[in-house]
C-alpha positions as CSV (number, residue, x, y, z in Angstrom):
1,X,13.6,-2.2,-4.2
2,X,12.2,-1.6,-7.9
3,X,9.8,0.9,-7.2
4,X,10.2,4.7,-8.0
5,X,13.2,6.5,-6.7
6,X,11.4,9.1,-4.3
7,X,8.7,7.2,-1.8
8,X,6.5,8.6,0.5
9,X,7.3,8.0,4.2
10,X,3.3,6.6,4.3
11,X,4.4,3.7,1.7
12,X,7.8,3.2,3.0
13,X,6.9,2.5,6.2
14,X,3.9,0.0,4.2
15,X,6.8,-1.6,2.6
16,X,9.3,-1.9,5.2
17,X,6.5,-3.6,7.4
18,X,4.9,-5.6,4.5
19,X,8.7,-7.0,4.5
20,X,9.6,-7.4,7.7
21,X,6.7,-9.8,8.2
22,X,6.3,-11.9,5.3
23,X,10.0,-11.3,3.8
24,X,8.5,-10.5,0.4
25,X,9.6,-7.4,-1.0
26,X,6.6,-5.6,-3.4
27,X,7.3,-4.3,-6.6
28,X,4.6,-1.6,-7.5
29,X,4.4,1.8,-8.0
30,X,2.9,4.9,-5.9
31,X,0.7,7.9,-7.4
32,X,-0.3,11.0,-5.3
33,X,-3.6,12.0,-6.2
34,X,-4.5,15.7,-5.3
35,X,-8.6,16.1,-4.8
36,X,-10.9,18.7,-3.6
37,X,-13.2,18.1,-0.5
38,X,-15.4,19.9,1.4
39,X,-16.0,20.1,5.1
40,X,-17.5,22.2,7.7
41,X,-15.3,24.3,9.1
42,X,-17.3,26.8,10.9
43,X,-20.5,26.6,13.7
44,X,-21.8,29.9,14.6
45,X,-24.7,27.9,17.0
46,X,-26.9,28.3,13.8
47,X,-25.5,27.1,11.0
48,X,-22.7,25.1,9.6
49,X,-19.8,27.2,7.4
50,X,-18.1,24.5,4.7
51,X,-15.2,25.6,3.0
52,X,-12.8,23.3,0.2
53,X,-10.1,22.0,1.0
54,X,-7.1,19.5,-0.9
55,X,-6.0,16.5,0.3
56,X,-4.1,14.1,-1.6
57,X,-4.9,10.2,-2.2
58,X,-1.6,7.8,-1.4
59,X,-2.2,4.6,-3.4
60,X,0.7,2.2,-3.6
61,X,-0.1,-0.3,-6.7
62,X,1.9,-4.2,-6.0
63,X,2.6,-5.0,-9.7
64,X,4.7,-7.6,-8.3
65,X,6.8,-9.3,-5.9
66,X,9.9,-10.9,-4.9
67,X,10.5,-13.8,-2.1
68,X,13.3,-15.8,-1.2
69,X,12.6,-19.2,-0.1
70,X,13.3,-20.3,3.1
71,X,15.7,-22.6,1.8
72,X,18.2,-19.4,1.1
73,X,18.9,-21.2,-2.4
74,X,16.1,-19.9,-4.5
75,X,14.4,-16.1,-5.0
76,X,10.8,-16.3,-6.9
77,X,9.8,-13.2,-8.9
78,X,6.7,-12.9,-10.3
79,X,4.5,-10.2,-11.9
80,X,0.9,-9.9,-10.9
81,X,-1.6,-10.5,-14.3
82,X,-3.4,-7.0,-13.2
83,X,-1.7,-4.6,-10.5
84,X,-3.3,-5.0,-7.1
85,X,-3.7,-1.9,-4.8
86,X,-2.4,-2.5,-1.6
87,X,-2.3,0.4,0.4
88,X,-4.4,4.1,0.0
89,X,-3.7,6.9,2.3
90,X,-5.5,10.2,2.6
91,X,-3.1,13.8,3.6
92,X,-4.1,16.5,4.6
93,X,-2.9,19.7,2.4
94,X,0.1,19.7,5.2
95,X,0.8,16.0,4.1
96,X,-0.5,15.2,7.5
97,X,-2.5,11.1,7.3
98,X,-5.9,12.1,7.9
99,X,-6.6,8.2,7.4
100,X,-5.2,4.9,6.1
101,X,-6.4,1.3,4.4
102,X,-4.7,-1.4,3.2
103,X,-5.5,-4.5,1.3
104,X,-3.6,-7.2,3.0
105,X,-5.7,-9.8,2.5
106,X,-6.5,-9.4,-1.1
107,X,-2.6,-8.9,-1.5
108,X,-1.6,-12.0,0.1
109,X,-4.5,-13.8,-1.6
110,X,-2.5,-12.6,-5.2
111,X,0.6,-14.0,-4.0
112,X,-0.1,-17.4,-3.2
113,X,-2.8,-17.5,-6.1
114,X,0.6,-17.1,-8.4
115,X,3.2,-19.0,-7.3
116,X,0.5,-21.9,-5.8
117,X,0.8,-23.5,-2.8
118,X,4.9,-24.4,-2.4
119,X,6.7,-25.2,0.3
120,X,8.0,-22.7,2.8
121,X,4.7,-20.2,2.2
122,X,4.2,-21.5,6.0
123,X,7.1,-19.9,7.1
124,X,6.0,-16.4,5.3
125,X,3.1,-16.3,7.5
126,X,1.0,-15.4,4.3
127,X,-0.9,-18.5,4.3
């Protein structure tokens, strides 16, 4: 995998699925995010006490992909014209996932739109 050394478990686990069902492995990059939020965390049966709190935004950018034909003969590698986001998580400040998206379609939509429609994308499930 070309991506950075150190991974978070959130985008492995993206990647290793990602994969595992269309046998395309992403080339991309992760960045961590730190932000400031704030929430109620208080009720006193009156009013509402908010306080600030950090999370951290998970986004794993596809810059590109590889895919080995069905065939077995012939691996396609291709860079994406502009990155394509394809997963954001949100952590808690204890790296716990407080929620998770991911851009499937719009991914798979970038990968056929570059290599066109050839033989053996049925077999990838992306199309």
């Amino acid at each position: 995998m070309q991506n950075a050394p150190y991974l978070t478990d959130e985008t492995q686990d993206f990647l290793d699925d990602f994969q595992s069902d269309y046998d395309i492995e992403l080339i991309g990059k992760e960045t961590d995010e730190p932000e400031r939020v704030e929430a109620a965390c208080t009720w006193n049966g009156h009013r509402v006490g908010y306080a600030e709190r950090q999370i951290h935004r998970l986004t794993f950018t596809a810059e590109g992909f590889k895919w080995k034909h069905p065939s077995g003969c012939t691996v396609i590698s291709a860079m994406f014209d502009k990155p394509i986001k394809a997963q954001e998580v949100l952590l808690d400040a204890d790296r716990d996932e407080l929620e998770s998206e991911d851009f499937l379609q719009e991914l798979r939509a970038a990968i056929v739109a570059k290599c066109g429609n050839i033989s053996g994308f049925a077999e990838s499930n992306l199309i």
